[in-house]
C-alpha angles and dihedrals in degrees: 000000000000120000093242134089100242116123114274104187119194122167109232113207099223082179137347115304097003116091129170129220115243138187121189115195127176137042116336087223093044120114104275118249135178131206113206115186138198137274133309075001118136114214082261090072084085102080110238089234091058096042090049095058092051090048082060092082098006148068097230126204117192115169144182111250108228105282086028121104125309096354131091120302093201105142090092091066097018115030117196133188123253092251085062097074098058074066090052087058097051088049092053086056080045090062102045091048094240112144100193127008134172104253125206120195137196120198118309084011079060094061096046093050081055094060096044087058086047093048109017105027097149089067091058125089088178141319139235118202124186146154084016137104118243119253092225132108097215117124120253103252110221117225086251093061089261120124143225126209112239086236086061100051114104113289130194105308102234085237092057086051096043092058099048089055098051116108136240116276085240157312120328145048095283094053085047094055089034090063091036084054091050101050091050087054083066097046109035109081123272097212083075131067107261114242100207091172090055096058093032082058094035086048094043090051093044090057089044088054090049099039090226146055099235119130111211116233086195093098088053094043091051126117102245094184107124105042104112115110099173102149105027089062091047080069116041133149089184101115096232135198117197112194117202111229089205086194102034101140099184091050105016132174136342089020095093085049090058091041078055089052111048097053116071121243092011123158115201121205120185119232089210093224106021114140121166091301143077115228126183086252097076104038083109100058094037100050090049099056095047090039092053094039099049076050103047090053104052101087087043149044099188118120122280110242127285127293124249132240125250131187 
């Protein structure tokens, strides 16, 4: 791999006849660290300015999940359950030959980096989990030493379901960024000024990189049994960031406080208008915290500080 940051794509066979797209920025010699992203999200869902500041210091893998972008669509002739493609992620390392990487996830990138620190934790140098929900059955413990049920915690409001199901206005391109535009109005926070030029061109990008505007169903038909990961990430080594997305309306507070929680050792710091987006407005703080924790962690492999309370 060249010494450069320019995008060096390969396409890494996790089984036969399924292969994922994959792009490496940065130095060769740089610390490893993959990007996971959510649901239904090509690799493209991380923004390239943000990917660029983090290739500063680091060797970044994005990559496209299975039915996302350029990489296989394979759940129509070989479903696969949701855990699978945690598996997918430490395949993608497999075929880099990177044997342990900081990983950052995002949603539902979030849940499956959990699980690589539950299952894999040897290939982690740390993690960094935002804008997702703990797979752990541990109660949320309130501030004033009362607890909450994981089952009681705030799910999906029906409005916010109800919006992300409706359909496009109509044909076209410009219907089909019109209704992706929509749905990040909804995610993104409110407390921030909302860049509709930044996800019309991320969303835009994102087709051209397809080659289609077809969103998979694959990630909401997928068997999602298996997922819990209570005790091994009681007992974690894996040095773990949680960033509180404040504004976050499809995982809200105190979700990121129970994430904290559940992992030993994690520290939790709060992105003060972070939704379930990522706007240019918060490339900064959110560059930072991953870039000072991904340094803070490579002399060591000890847990990060203690995690915080919330009502």
């Amino acid at each position: 791999m060249p010494n450069t940051s320019s995008p060096l794509v390969r396409y890494i066979e996790v089984e036969p006849g399924v292969r994922l797209w994959t792009e490496q920025r940065g130095p060769a010699d740089a610390p490893p660290l993959l990007l996971i992203m959510g649901a239904q999200s090509s690799g493209l869902g991380w923004p390239d300015a943000l990917v660029e500041t983090l290739a500063a210091d680091h060797r970044v893998v994005r990559y496209d999940h299975r039915d996302t972008g350029k990489s296989t669509w394979s759940y129509a002739t070989r479903p696969y359950r949701i855990a699978e493609l945690a598996e997918d992620a430490r395949a993608v390392l497999d075929g880099l030959g990177i044997a342990r990487a900081h990983v950052v996830g995002m949603s539902l990138g979030g849940i499956l980096t959990q699980l690589l620190m539950a299952d894999h934790p040897e290939r982690l140098l740390s993690a960094t989990l935002l804008a997702t929900i703990a797979v752990s059955e541990t109660p949320f413990a309130r501030a004033d030493g009362s607890t909450v049920p994981v089952a009681e915690l705030p799910g999906v409001a029906p409005w916010l379901d109800e919006e992300m199901a409706r359909p496009a206005a109509g044909p076209g391109l410009d219907a089909e960024l019109d209704r992706r535009i929509r749905l990040w109005r909804v995610l993104a926070s409110a407390e921030l000024p909302f860049d509709e030029q930044h996800f019309r061109e991320l969303e835009r990008g994102i087709i051209e990189h397809t080659g289609s505007q077809d969103i998979s169903e694959a990630f909401a038909a997928a068997d999602q049994s298996g997922l819990l990961r209570t005790e091994a990430l009681a007992a974690t080594e894996v040095p773990t960031l949680v960033l509180a997305a404040t504004a976050d309306p499809l995982f809200p507070p105190p979700h990121p406080w129970h994430l904290a929680q559940c992992v030993r050792g994690a520290r939790l710091l709060e992105i003060p208008g972070l939704g379930h987006a990522l706007p240019p407005a918060l490339f900064g703080p959110l560059t930072d915290a991953i870039l000072a924790h991904t340094a803070g962690t490579r002399e060591s492999t000890a847990p990060a500080g203690t995690a915080h309370r919330q009502d």
